[in-house]
Each structure stands twice: as structure tokens, then as C-alpha cells.
ZASEGU-475066 format. One record per atom (N, C-alpha, C): residue in three letters; atom name; x, y, z. Coordinates in nm, 2 decimals, always signed. Each point is the difference from the previous one (the first is absolute). Last residue first. Layout:
// ZASEGU-475066
res|atom|x|y|z
ALA|CA|X|Y|Z $
...
//
This chain:
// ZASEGU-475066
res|atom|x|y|z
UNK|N|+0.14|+0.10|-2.82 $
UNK|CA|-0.06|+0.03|+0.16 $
UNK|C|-0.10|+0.13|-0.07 $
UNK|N|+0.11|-0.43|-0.31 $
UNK|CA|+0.05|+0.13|+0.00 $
UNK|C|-0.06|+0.06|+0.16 $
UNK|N|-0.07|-0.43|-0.22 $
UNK|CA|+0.10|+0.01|+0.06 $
UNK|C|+0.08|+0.12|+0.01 $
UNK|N|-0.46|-0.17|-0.14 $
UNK|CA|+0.08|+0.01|-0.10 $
UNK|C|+0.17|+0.03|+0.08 $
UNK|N|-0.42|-0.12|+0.23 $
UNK|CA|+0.08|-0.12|-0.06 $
UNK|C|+0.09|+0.07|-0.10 $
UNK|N|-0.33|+0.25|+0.28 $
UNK|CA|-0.04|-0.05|-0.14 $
UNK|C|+0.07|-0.13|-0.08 $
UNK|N|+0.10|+0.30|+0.40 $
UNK|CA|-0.03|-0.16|+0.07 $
UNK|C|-0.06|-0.02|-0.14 $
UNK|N|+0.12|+0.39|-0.01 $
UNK|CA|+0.14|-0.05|+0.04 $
UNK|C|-0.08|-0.16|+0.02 $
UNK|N|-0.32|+0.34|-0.13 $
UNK|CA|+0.07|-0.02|-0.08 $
UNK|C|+0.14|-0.10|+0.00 $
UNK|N|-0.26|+0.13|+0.41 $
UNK|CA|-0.07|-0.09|-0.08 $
UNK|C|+0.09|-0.02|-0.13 $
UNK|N|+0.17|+0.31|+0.30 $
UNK|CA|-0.02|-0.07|+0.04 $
UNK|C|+0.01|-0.18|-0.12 $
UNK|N|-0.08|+0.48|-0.09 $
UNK|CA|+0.13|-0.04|-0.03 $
UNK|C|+0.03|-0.14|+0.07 $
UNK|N|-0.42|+0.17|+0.07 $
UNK|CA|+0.01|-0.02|-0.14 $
UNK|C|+0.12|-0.02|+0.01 $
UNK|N|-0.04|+0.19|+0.42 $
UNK|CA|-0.07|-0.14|-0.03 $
UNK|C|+0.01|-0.05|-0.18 $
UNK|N|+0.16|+0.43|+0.14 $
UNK|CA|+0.09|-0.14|+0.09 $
UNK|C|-0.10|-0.16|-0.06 $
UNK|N|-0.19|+0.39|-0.16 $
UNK|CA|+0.11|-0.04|-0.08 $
UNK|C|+0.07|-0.07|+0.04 $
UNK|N|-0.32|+0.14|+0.24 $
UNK|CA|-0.05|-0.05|-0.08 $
UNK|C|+0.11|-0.05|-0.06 $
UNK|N|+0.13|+0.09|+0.44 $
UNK|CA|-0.08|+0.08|-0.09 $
UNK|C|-0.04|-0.11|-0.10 $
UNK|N|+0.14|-0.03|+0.53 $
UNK|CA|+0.02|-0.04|-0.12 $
UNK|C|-0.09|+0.05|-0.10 $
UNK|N|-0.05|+0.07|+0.48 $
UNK|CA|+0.10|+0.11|-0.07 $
UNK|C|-0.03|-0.05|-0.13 $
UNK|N|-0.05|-0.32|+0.38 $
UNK|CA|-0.02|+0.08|-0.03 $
UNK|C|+0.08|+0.11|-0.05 $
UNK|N|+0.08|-0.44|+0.13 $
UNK|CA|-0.01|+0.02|-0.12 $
UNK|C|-0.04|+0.11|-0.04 $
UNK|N|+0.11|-0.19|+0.44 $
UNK|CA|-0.13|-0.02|-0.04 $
UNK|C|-0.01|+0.01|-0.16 $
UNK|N|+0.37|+0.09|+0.24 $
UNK|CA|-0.02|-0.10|+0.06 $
UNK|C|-0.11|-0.05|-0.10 $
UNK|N|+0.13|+0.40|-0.05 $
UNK|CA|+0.08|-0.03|-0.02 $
UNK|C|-0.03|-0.12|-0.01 $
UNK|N|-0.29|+0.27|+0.24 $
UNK|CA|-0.01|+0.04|-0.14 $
UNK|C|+0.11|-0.13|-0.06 $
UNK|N|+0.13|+0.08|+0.42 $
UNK|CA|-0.17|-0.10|-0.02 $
UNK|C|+0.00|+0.01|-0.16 $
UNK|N|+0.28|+0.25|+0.17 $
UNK|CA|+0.02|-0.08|-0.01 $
UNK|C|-0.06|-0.12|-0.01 $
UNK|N|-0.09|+0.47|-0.05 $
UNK|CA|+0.07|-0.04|-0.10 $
UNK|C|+0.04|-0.17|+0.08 $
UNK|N|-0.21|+0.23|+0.27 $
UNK|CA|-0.09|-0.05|-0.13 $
UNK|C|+0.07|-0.02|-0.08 $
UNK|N|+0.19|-0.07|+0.50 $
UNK|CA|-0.01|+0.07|-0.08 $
UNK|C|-0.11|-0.04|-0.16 $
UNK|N|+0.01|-0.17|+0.54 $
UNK|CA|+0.05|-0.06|-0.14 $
UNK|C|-0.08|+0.13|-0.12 $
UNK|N|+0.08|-0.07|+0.60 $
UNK|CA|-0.11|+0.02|-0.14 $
UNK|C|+0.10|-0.03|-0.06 $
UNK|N|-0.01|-0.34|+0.33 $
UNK|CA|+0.06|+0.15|-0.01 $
UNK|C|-0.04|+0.03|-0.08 $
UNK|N|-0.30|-0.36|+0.28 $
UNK|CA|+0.09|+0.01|-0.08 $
UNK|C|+0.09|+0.14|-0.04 $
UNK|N|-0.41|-0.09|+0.25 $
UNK|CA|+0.10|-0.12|+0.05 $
UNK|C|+0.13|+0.00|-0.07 $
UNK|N|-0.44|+0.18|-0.22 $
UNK|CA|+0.02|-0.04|+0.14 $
UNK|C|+0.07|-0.07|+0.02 $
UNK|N|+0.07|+0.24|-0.42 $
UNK|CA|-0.05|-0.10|+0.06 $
UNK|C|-0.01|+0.00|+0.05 $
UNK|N|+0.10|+0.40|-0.28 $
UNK|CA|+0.06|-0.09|+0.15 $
UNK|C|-0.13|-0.06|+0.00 $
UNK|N|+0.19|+0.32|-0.45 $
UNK|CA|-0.08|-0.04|+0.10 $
UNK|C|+0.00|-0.12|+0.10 $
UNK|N|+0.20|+0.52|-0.32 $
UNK|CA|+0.00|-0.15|+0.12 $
UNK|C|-0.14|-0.05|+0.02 $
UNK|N|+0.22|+0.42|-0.34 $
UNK|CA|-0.10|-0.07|+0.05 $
UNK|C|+0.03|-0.11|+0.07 $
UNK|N|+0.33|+0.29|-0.23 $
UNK|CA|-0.03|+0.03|+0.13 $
UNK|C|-0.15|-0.04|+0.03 $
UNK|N|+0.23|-0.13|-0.42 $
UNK|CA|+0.08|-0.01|+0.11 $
UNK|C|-0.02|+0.11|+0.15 $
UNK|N|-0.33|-0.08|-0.37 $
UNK|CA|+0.02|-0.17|+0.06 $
UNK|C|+0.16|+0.06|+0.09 $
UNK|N|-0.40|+0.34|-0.12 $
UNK|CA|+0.15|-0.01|-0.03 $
UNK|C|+0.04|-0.13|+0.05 $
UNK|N|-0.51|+0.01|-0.22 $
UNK|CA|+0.08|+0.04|+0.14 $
UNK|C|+0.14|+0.03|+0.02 $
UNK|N|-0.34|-0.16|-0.38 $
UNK|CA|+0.16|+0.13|+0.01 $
UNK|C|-0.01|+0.06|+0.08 $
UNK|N|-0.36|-0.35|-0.11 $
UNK|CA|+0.01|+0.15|+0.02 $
UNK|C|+0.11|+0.04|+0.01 $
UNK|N|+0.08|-0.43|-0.12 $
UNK|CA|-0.12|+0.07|-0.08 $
UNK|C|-0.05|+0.13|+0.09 $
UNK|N|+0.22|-0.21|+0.25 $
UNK|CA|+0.10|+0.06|-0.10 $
UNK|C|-0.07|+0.05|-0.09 $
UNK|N|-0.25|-0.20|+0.38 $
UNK|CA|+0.12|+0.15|+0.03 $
UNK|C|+0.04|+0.04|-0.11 $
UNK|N|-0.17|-0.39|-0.09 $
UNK|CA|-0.14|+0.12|+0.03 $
UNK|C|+0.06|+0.13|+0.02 $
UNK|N|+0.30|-0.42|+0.00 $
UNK|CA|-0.06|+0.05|-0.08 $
UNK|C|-0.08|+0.09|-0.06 $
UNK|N|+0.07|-0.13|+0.48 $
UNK|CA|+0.15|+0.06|-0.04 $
UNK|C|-0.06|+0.00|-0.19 $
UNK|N|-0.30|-0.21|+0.23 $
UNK|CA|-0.02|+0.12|+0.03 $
UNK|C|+0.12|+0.08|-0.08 $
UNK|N|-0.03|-0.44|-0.07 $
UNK|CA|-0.12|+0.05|-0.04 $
UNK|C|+0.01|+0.18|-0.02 $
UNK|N|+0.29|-0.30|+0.25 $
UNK|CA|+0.04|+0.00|-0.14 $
UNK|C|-0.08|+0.09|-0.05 $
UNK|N|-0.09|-0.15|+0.38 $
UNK|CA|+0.10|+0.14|+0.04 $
UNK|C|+0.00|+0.01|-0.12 $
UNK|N|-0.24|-0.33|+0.01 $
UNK|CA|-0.10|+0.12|+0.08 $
UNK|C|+0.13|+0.12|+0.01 $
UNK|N|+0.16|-0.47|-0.04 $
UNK|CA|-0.10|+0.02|-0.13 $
UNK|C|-0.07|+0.17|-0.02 $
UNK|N|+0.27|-0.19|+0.38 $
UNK|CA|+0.05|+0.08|-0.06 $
UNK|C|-0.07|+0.01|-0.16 $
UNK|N|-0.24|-0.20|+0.34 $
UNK|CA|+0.04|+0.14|+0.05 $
UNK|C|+0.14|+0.08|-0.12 $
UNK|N|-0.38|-0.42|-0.01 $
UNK|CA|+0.08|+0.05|-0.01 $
UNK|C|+0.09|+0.14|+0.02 $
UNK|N|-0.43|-0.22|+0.20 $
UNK|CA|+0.00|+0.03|-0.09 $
UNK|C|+0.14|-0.02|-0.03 $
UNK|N|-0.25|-0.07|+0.42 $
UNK|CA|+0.02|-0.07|-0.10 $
UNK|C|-0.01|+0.01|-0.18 $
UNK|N|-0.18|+0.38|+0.36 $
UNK|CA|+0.05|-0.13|+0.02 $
UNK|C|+0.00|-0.08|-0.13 $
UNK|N|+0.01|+0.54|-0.07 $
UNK|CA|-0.11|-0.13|+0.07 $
UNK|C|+0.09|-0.15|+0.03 $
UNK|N|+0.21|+0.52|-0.03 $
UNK|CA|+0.00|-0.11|-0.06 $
UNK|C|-0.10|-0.08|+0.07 $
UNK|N|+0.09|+0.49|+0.06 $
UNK|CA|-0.06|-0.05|+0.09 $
UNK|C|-0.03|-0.14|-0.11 $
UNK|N|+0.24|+0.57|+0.00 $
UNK|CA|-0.08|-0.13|-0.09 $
UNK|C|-0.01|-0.14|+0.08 $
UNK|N|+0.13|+0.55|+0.04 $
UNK|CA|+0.02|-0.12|+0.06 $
UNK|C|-0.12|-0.03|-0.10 $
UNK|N|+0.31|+0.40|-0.10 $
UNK|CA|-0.13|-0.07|-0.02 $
UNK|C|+0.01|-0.08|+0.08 $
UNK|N|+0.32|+0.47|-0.02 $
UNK|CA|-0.10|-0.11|+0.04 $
UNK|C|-0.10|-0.09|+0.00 $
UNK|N|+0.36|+0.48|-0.14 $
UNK|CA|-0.15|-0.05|+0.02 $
UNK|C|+0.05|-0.16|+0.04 $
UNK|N|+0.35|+0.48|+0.08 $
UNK|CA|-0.03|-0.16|-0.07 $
UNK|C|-0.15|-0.04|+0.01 $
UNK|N|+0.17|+0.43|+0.14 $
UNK|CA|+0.09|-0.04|-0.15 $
UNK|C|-0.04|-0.11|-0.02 $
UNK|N|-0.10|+0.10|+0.43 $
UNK|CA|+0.13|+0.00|-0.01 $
UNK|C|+0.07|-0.01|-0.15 $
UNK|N|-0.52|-0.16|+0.07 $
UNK|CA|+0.08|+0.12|+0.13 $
UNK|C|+0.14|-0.05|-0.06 $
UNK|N|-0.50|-0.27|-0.11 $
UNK|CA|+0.12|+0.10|-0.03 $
UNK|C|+0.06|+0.10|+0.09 $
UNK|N|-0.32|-0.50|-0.06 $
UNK|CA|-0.02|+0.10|+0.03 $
UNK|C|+0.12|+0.09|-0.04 $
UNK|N|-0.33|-0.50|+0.02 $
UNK|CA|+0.10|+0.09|-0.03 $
UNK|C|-0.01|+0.12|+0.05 $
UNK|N|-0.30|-0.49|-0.05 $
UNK|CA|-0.01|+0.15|+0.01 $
UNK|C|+0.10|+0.03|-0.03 $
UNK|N|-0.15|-0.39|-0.15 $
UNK|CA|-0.08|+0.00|+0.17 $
UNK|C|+0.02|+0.16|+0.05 $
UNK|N|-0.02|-0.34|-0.48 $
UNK|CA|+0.10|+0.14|+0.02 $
UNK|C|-0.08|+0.01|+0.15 $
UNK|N|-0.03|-0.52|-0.20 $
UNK|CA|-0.05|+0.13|+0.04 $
UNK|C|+0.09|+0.09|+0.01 $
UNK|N|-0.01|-0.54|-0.20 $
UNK|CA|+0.05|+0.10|+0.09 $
UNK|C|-0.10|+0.12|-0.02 $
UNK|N|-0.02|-0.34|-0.32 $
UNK|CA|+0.15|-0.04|+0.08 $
UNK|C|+0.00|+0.04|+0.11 $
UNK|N|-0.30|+0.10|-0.37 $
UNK|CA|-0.10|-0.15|+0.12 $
UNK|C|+0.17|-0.01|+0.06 $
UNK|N|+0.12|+0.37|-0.31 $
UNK|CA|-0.15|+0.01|+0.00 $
UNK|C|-0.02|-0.09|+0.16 $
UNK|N|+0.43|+0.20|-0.16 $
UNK|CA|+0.00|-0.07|+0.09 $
UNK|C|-0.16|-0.13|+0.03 $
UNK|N|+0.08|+0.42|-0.33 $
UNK|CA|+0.13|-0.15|+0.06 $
UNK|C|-0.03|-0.03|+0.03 $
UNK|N|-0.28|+0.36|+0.06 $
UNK|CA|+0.00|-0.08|-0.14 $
UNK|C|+0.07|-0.15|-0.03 $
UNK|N|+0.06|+0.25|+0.35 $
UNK|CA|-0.11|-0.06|+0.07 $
UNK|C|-0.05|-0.03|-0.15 $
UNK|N|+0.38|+0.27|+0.00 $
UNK|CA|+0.03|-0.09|+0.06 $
UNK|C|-0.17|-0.10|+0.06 $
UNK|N|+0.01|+0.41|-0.26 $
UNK|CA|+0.04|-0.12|-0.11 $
UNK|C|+0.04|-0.12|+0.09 $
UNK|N|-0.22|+0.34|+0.25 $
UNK|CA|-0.05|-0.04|-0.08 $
UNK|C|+0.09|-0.08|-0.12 $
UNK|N|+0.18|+0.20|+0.34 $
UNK|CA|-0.07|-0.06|+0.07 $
UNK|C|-0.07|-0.10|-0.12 $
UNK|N|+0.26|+0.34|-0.13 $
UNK|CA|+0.07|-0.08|+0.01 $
UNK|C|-0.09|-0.08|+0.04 $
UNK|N|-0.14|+0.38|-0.04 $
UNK|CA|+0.02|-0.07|-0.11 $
UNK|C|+0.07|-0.12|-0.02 $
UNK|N|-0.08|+0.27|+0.35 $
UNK|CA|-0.14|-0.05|-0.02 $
UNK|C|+0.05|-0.08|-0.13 $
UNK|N|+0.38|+0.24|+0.23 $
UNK|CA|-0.07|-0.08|+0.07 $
UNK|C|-0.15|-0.06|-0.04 $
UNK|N|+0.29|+0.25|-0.40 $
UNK|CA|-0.10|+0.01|+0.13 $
UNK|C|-0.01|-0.14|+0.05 $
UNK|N|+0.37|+0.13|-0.39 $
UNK|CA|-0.12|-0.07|+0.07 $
UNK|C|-0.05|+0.05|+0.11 $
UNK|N|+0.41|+0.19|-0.21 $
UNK|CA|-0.04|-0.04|-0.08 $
UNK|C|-0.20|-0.06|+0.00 $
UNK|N|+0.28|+0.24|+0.43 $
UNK|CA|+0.10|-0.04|-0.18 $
UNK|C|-0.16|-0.06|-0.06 $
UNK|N|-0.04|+0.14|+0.46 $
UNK|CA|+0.06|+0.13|-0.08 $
UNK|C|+0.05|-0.02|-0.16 $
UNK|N|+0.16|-0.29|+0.40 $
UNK|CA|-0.13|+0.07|+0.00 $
UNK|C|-0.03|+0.11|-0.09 $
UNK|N|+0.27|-0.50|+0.00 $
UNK|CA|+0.03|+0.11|+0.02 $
UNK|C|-0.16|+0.07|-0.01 $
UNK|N|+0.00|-0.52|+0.14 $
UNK|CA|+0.04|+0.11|-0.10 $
UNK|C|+0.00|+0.13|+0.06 $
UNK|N|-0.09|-0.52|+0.19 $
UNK|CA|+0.01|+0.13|+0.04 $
UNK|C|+0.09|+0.07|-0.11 $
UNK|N|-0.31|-0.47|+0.23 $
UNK|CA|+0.06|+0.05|-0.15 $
UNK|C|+0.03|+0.20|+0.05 $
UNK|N|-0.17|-0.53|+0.22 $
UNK|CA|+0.01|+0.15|+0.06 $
UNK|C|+0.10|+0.06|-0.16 $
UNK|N|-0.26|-0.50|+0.23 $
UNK|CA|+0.12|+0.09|-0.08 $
UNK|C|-0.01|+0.13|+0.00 $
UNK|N|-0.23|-0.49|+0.28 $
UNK|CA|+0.03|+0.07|-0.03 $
UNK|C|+0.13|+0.09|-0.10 $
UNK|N|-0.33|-0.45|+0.09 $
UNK|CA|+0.11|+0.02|-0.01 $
UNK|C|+0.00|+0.18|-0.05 $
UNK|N|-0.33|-0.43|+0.23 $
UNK|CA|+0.02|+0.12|-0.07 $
UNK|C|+0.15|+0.07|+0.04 $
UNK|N|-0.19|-0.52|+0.10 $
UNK|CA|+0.04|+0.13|+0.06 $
UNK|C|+0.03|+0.10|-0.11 $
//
């Protein structure tokens, strides 16, 4: 059974409804589909349409990524699961690892070097 989500950003900021669609169907590639969307009230809309038997929060991670890497505002971007309450991008983002910069990650690696400095 296909698993529905729905993603909704500010209107007017940073990304077009088409631009979005497109890094999310990049994401997402053999995971799922963008099935439409739409805008009114200041806010845009994607629905996205997860294929069966996949991982679904593998597929949010993906996406909430994609979002950030475009510099959607993660504190007024949401996205809702079927069935579930939305969940802010910053918190996904959070969840997922997204955001982390290069230097997060090198500062990372350098700390796990064994020399026992973080």
C-alpha cells in the first residue's frame, strides 16, 4: 500500500513550487513520485506518493535533506505523513542529520582519529 506526504513551504521565499518538486523526485528517485500540489494562502504544496514497501522514514530523510540543501526555511516548512501530525523541517532536518556542514563532518572524523581530542 502506497504511502502518502504532503510538504508545505512559505510562498514567495526562496524556491518555486517546480523547484521543489524537482529535487524532491531527485530524492526520492525508484522511492516514490511528486503526484501534484498546489498554492493559495501564502503557502505552496507538494504531494508525494511513497511506493510500497519501502522505508518511509528513509524517504522523509531524503526529502527533508533536499529541502535543506535548497534553503527552504526548515522553521516554517512541514511535512505530514499520512496518518501522522506534520513535523517541522528543522525537525526532521535534526532527526536526519540534515544541515551538517562539511566542517561538522571533518570535525567529526578528526575526533574519531583516536587522538582523543573532539
Amino acid at each position: 500500500m502506497s504511502t502518502f506526504l504532503e510538504i508545505v513551504f512559505p510562498a514567495g521565499g526562496i524556491a518555486s513550487r517546480d523547484e521543489v518538486e524537482e529535487v524532491v523526485e531527485e530524492a526520492i528517485a525508484d522511492l516514490g513520485e511528486v503526484t501534484g500540489g498546489g498554492s493559495g494562502s501564502g503557502a505552496v504544496n507538494v504531494d508525494v506518493e511513497l511506493f510500497d514497501d519501502i522505508d518511509v522514514e528513509t524517504a522523509v530523510a531524503a526529502i527533508a535533506q533536499a529541502l535543506v540543501d535548497l534553503n527552504l526555511p526548515v522553521d516554517a516548512t512541514t511535512m505530514r505523513v499520512e496518518g501522522q501530525e506534520p513535523r517541522s523541517l528543522e525537525t526532521l532536518a535534526t532527526r536526519s542529520g540534515a544541515g551538517a556542514t562539511v566542517e561538522d563532518e571533518e570535525a567529526g572524523e578528526a575526533g574519531a582519529a583516536g587522538d582523543g581530542q573532539p
